[in-house]
Each structure stands twice: as C-alpha cells, then as structure tokens.
KERONU-380177 format. One record per residue (C-alpha): x, y, z. Coordinates in steps of 0.1 Angstrom, whole numbers, padded with zeros to 4 digits, always signed. Layout:
XYZ ...
***
This chain:
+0024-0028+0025 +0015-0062+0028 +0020-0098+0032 +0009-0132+0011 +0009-0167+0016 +0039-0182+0005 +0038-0192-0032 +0010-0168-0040 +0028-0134-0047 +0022-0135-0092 -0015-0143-0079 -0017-0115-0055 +0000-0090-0078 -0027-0098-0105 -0057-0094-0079 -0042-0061-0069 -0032-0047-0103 -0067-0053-0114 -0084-0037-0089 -0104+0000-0088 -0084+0023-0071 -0052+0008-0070 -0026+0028-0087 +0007+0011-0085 +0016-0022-0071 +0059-0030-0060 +0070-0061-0051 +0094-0055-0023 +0120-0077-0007 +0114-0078+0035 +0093-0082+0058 +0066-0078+0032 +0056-0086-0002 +0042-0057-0018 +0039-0022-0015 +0004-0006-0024 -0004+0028-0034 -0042+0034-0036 -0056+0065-0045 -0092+0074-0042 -0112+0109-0036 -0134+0093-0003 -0123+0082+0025 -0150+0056+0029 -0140+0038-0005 -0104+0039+0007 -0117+0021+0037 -0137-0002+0018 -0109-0013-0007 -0084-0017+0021 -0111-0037+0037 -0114-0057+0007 -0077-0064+0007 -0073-0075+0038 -0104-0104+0036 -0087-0117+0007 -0075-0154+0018 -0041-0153+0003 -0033-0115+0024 -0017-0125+0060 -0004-0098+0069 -0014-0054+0059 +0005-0023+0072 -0012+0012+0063 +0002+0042+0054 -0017+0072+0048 -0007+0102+0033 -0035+0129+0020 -0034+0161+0011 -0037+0174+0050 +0000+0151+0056 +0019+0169+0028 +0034+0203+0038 +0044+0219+0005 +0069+0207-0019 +0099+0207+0007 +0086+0166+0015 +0085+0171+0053 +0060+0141+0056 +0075+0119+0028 +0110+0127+0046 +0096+0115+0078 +0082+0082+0061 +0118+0077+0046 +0131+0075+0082 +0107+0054+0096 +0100+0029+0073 +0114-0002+0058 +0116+0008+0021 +0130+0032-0001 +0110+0065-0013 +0118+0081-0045 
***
C-alpha cells in the first residue's frame, strides 16, 4: 500500500499501471492511496521495483506486504485470513 502527495493520485496510478511487474493497481480510501499487487519470479527484482517505487518524488509514504508461495498454506487461506484481520482493507 502506499501514499502520494496530495493532488497526484491520476499521476501516480498511471506511473504504477505502466510499470513491469505490477499487476493490479486499487485506489483505496484511508490511510493510503493505493494498493499494489506486484508479482515477479525473483526476489531481487521485487526488491528493485519496490525500490523504484518508493524513490519516486510523488510516493510519501510505502507499506509491504508479502505473500509468496512459502506464506500460503493450501487453499483453506490461513495467511490471507490472517491479513484480513490485520489489515486496513478488504480481501476478496
């Protein structure tokens, strides 16, 4: 999830949407701006675009989630079930 300057959020949404990696972009109400899936097969490119997200001027504020194949347990959701209860948005 993250933050923008106020003002920039059809700006940021572009930058995101347009970028390798990044699967789905959700403007949120909150705290935050936008919610962020990014999917990639290394995690050293998953670092690098997250880094590269982060150092962009109109970002303020970032808050990582990550789920890999080693967080999911099997179909019954036991990590995504955990995130439900812990986080600020909605899961579906």
């Amino acid at each position: 999830m993250l933050k923008v300057s106020p003002g920039q959020e059809a700006e940021a949404y572009r930058l995101l949407k347009n970028m390798e990696n990044v699967k789905e972009v959700y403007r949120i109400s909150g705290e935050f701006h936008f919610f962020v899936i990014l999917h990639t097969e290394d995690k050293a490119i998953l670092y690098r675009l997250v880094d590269a997200i982060k150092e962009m001027p109109i970002v303020t504020a970032i808050w990582n989630v990550l789920i890999s194949k080693d967080n999911i347990r099997g179909d019954d959701g036991v990590y995504l079930n955990w995130l439900k209860a812990h986080s600020k948005i909605s899961i579906c």
